[in-house]
N, C-alpha and C positions, 0 to 999 in steps of 0.2 A: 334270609328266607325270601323267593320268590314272591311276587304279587299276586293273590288269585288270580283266577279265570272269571273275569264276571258274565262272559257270554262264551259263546260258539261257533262258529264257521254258518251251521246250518240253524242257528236262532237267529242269526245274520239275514240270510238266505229268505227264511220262511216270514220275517216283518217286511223285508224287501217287497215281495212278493205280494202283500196284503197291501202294502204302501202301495205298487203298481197297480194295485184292483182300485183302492180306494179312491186315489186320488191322481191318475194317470203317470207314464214314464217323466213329465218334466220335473213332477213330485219328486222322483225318486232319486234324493239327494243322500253322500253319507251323513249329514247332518240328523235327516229327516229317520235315518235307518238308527242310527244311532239310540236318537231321543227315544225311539220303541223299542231299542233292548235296553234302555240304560244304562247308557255309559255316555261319555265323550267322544268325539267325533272322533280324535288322534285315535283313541284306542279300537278304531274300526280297521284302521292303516296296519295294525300288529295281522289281521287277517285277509284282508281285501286292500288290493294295495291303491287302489282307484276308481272313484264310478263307474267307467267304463267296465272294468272287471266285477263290478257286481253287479253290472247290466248283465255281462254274460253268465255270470253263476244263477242270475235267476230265469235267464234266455234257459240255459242246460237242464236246470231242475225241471222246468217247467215242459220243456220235450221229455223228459225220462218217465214224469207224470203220466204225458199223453202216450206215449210209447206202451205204458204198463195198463191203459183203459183197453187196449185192441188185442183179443184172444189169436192165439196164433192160425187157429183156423178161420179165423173169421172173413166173411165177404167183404165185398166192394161197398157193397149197400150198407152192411153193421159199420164199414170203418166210418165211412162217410157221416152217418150217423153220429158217431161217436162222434167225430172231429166235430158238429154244428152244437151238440151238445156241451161239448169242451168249448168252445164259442162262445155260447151262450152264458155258461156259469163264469167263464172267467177270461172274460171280453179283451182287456188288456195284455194278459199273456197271450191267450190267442195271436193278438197283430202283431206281436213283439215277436214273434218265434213264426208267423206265417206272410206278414208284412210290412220289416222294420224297416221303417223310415231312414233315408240315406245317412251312413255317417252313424246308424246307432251301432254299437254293439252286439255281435250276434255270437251264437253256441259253437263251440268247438264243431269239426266235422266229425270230432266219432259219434257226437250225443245229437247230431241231424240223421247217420246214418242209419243210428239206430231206432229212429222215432220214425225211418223210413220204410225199416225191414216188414211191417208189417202190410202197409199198401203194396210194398215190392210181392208180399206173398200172393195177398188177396189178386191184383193185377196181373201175376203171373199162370194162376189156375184158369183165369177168366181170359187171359189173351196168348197166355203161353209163355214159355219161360223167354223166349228168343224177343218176345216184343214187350216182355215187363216193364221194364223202365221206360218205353216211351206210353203206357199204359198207363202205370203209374203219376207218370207227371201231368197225363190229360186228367185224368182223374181230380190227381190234387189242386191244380189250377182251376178249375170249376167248383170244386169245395170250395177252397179257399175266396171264391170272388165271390161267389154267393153269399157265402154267410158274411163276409166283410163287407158287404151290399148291404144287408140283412142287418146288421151290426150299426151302421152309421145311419142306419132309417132312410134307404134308398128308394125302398121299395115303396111309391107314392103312388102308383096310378089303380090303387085300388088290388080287390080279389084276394085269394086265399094262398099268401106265402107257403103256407104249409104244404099246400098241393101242389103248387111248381115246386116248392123239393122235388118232391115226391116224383113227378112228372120227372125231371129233372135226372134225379138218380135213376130212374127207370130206362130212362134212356141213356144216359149214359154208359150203363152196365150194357143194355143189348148193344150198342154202338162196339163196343171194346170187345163185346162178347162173338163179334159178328169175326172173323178171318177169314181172310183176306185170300 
């Protein structure tokens, strides 16, 4: 008779993942994954054949996550939003899937493509379909620095973070919004 199953692919995945919030990506050892599903380390190997590869199962999960918070109609400004808020709750995945460090493991390209369909939408109503993707990626490059600014306590010289968002997203949209 077979061995049970003492864990799962995605019990795997979801300690991973709490391991990276808790205690940063150097934490996230299969050792470290392991002891929080219980089991042994070897039997992590029968599902994830290397840290690397469970860097990127929780790189993936963790784009599908953010993927599924962005309404298909939504703006430039909701996604944006969304994305600092995703930031915010879950710091680590954030940088891991918006600015991993050389050399880490990153998401397959269908689970980026798809974590991109929805700023591709939002950017394409607001600049048109023909200049989306370079829309898009002004877009996301100022998200992303901002709240990774915003994230490692950048922001020192004082005043109200909240309103340069806000400032921020505001113009940005008319900037994009503006054709050319």
């Amino acid at each position: 008779m077979p061995t049970p199953e003492r864990t799962s692919l995605d019990a795997i995945v979801l300690a991973a993942r709490d391991l990276l919030e808790e205690e940063g990506l150097a934490a996230l050892t299969m050792n470290a994954v392991a002891l929080r599903v219980g089991v042994r380390a070897p039997s992590l190997y029968k599902r994830v054949e290397n840290r690397d590869r469970l860097i990127q199962l929780v790189a993936e999960a963790t784009l599908t996550d953010l993927a599924g918070r962005v309404d298909d109609e939504a703006g430039i400004a909701e996604i944006v939003n969304e994305l600092r808020a995703f930031g915010r709750e879950r710091p680590a995945a954030f940088q891991l899937v918006m600015t991993p460090a050389a050399g880490t493991a990153v998401a397959d390209l269908q689970f980026r493509v798809a974590a991109s369909e929805g700023v591709l939408r939002g950017a394409g109503r607001l600049a048109g379909e023909e200049q989306a993707l370079e829309a898009a990626r002004t877009v996301t490059a100022w998200a992303t620095g901002f709240i990774s600014m915003e994230l490692n306590g950048a922001f020192q010289l004082g005043g109200d973070v909240d309103a340069a968002w806000d400032y921020g997203v505001e113009r940005i949209v008319a900037a994009i919004s503006e054709r050319a």
